[in-house]
N, C-alpha and C positions, 0 to 999 in steps of 0.2 A: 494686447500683450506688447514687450519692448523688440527691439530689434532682432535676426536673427542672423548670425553670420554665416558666411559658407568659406570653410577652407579647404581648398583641394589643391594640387600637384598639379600642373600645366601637362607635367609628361606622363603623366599616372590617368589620371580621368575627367580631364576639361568635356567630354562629350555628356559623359553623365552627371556635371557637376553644372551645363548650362540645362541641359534637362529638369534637372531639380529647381533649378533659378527659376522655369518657365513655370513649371506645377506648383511652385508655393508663391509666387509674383500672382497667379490666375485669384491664388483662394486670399492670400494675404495683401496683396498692393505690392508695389515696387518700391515704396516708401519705408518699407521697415525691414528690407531686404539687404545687405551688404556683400558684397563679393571684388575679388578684384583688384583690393588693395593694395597686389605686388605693387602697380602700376603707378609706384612713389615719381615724382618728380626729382631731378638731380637735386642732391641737397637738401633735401628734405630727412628728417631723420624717421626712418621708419618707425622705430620702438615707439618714438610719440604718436606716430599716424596708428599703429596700432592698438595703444591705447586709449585712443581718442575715439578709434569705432567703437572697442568693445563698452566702452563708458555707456553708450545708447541701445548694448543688447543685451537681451536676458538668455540667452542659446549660442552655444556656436556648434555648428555641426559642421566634424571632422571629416568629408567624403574622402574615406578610405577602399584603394583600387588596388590591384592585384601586387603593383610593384610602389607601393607606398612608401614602404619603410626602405627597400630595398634599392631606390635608386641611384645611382651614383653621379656625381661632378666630371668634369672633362680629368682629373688629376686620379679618375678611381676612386675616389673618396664618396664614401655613402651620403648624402646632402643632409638625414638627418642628424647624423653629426658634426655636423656645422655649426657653431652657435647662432652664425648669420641669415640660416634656412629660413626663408620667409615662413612656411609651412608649418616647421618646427616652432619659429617662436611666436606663432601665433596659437597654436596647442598647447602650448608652455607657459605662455601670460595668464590664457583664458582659465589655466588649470588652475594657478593662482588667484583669481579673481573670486571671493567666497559669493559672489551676484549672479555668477555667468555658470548657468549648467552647459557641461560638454557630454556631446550625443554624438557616437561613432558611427558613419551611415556606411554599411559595407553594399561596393558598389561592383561590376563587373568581376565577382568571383574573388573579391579582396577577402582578407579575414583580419580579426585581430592580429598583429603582432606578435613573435615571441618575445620574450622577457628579457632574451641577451638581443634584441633586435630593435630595442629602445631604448636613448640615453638617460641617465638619472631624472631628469629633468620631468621626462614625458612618461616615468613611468607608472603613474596615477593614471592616464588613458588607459591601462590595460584593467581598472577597475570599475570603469563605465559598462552599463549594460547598452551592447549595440543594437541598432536596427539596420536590415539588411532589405535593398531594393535590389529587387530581380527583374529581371527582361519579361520575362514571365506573366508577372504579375504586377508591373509595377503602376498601376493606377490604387489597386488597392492597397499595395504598402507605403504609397506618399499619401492614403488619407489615413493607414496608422499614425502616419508621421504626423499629420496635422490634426489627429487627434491627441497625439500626447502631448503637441506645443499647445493645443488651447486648453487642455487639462490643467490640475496644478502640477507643475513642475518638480520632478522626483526632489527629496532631500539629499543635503550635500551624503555621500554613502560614508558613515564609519571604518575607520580604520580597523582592517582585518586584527584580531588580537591574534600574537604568535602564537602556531602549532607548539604544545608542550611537545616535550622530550618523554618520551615514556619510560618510567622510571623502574627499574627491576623489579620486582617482588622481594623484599627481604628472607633471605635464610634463613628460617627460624634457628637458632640453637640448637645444638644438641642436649636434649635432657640431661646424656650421661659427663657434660662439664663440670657439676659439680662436682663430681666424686674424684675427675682428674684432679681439677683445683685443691680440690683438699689435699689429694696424695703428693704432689710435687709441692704445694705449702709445708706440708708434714715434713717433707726433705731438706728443704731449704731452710726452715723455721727450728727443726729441733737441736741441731747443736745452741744456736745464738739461746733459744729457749731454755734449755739446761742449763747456759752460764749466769741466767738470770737467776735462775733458782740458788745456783749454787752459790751465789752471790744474798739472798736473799737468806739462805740460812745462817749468815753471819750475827744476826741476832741473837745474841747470849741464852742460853737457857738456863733455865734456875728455880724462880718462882713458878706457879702453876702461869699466874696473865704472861712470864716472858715464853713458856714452853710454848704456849696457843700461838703465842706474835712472830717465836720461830717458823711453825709449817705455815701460817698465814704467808707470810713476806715471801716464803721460798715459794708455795703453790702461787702464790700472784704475779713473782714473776716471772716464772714460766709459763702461766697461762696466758697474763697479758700483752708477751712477745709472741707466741702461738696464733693469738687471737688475732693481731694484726697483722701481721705476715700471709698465714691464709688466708684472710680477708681479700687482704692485697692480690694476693693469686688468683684465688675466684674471679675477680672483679676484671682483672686484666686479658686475661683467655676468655671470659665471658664476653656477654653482649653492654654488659656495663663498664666500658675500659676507662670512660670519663670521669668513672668517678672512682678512681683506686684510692686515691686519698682520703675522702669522705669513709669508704666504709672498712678503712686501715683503719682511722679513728675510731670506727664504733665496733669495731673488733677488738681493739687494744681494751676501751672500757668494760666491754662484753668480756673477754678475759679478765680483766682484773677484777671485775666483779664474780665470775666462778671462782676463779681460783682462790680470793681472800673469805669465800663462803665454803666454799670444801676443805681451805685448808686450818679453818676456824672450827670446822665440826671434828676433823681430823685431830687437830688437837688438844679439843676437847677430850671427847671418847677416849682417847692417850692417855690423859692427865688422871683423867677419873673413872676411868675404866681397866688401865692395867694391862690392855691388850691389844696389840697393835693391830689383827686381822680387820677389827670392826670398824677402826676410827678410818682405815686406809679405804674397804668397800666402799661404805658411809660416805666418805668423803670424797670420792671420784663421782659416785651418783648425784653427789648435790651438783657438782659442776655441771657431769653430763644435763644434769637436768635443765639447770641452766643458761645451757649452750639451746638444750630443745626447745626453752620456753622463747627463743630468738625468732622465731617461726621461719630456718632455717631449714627447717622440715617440712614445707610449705605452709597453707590455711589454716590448717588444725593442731592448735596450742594444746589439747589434750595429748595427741601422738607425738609431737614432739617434747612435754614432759616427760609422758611414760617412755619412749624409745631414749631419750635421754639418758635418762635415770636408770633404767637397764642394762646401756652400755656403759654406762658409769661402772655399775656394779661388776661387772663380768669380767670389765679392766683391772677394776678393786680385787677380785679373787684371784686373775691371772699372777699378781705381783703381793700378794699381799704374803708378806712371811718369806718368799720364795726366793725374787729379785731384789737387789739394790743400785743405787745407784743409778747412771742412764738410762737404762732398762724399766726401772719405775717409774719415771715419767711418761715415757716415750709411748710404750707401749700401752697406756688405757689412755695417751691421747690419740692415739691411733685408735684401738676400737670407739670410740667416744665421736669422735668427729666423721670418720668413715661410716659407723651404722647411721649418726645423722646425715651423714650425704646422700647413704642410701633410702631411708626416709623422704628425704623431698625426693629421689627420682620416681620411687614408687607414688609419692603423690600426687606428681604433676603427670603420667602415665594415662593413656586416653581409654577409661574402661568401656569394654564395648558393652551396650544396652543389651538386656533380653529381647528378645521378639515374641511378643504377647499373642499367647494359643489363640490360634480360632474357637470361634464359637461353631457347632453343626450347621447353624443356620449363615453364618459369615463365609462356611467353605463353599455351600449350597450354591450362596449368592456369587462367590467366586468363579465359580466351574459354571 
């Protein structure tokens, strides 16, 4: 094997630090051994005499002693923060050297280091695994030592990857956000929603196709302001606030698509049926329905056409003949939207399983 260095403190553990000199000089020779090299001559620049040994070892072993880290300069100053610490910058190079493994030898009751007790420099030693020579036993832990220097030599150790941060548990949602979002939509949306209709019925009636193009443009835009407004609501109180624009948009189309489909049947039924109760029902059910077939009602497109299209209806009889005006719009988009909010809360709702009877023979085995 190449060289082995020994770095110790003169004021720390020079007695256990020639002891070790003598037990690995016994098994190794005196020739591959290095110690000592305070002992620069004037003018000599240390950093190259220190470079210059470790160039010929493959170890340097740190003999670390009770007051290691801890020692101080005649000025009170700790020596290993010194950048000129012979000790330190021989720990510091060697850390540097990706050829030289460094081996902490804890000696007379020394330990590693604390973490605020070493400079930036050195603080890769606190990542070495040590070996420890005791009084005790110390024939047998200087032939651990010299078994792990004639073994292969550990690999440089990986860098610890940072402790994550432990991240919360997210707050699921409350189920019952839709039905708020609908309700303060509803609030916010229905006057702007009425001015759109009422704008919308500006198309001339006359012929049968201008009657139909009346309720069409006025149901459209009202529902197409409706639709994007509450959208926008939901999406913002909800867990999806990133995307209030995205499903503003598919709200606006989603209404404009009920409304110019209800308000198409509506007047129809009108035109060629004579009676305003049916075209009105008729025509809030196809919305409703359409708002259900959104799967706004959660998974199943079935429940939310029929729940749709019921609350359509029931909106359609509440106002049909009775109300005019704001009141007609308003009120079977309120039942219309709210039973579908209540729809998906009911369908996102956790139903609890049966507990499947015992058999005689399953109690038996129970008991």
């Amino acid at each position: 094997m190449g060289g082995i260095f020994i770095s110790y403190r003169r004021q720390d553990a020079p007695g256990y630090a020639g002891r070790l000199y003598d037990s690995l000089a016994a098994h190794f020779g005196e020739g591959v051994l290095f110690m000592d090299i305070g002992a620069i001559k004037p003018g000599q620049d240390f950093t190259q005499r220190i470079d210059e040994a470790l160039n010929s070892c493959d170890v340097l072993l740190a003999v670390i002693g009770p007051q290691w880290a801890t020692i101080t300069d005649s000025g009170g100053s700790r020596r290993l923060e010194d950048p000129d610490d012979f000790v330190g910058l021989e720990v510091r190079t060697a850390l540097t050297r990706p050829d030289v493994v460094v081996i902490p030898v804890l000696v007379g009751g020394g330990r590693m280091p604390a973490r605020e007790e070493v400079p930036p420099g050195l603080a890769e030693l606190r990542r070495r695994q040590a070996l420890e020579l005791s009084e005790a036993r110390w024939r047998y832990d200087v032939e651990r030592l010299i078994a792990t220097l004639e073994g292969p030599l550990p690999a440089e150790p990986e860098p610890e990857p940072p402790t994550p941060k432990p991240r919360p548990e997210p707050v699921p949602p409350s189920p019952a956000l839709p039905v708020v979002g609908v309700a303060l939509g509803l609030l916010v949306a229905a006057g702007p929603a009425y001015a759109a209709y009422k704008a919308g019925l500006n198309v001339q009636r006359g012929t049968d196709v201008k009657t139909v193009a009346h309720f069409a443009a006025g149901w459209t835009g009202f529902w197409a302001v409706l639709g994007a407004v509450v959208s926008a609501v939901v999406a913002a109180i909800g867990p999806g606030r990133h995307e209030v624009v995205p499903r503003a948009a598919r709200g606006l189309l989603l209404g404009a698509l009920a409304g110019a489909l209800g308000g198409i049947v509506n007047g129809v039924l009108r035109v060629h049926g004579g009676n305003l109760r049916p075209g009105i029902v008729l025509g809030f059910a196809v919305t409703g329905a359409v708002f259900g077939l959104s799967r706004i009602a959660g998974r199943s497109l079935a429940v939310g056409l029929v729940g749709g299209a019921a609350a359509g209806a029931l909106g359609g009889l509440l106002v049909a003949g009775n109300l005019d005006g704001f009141a007609s719009q308003a009120l079977p988009a309120a039942v219309i939207l709210l039973a579908i909010a209540f729809l998906q809360l009911l369908s996102t709702a956790p139903v609890e399983q049966p507990v499947p009877a015992l058999t005689p023979l399953q109690r038996l085995q129970r008991h």
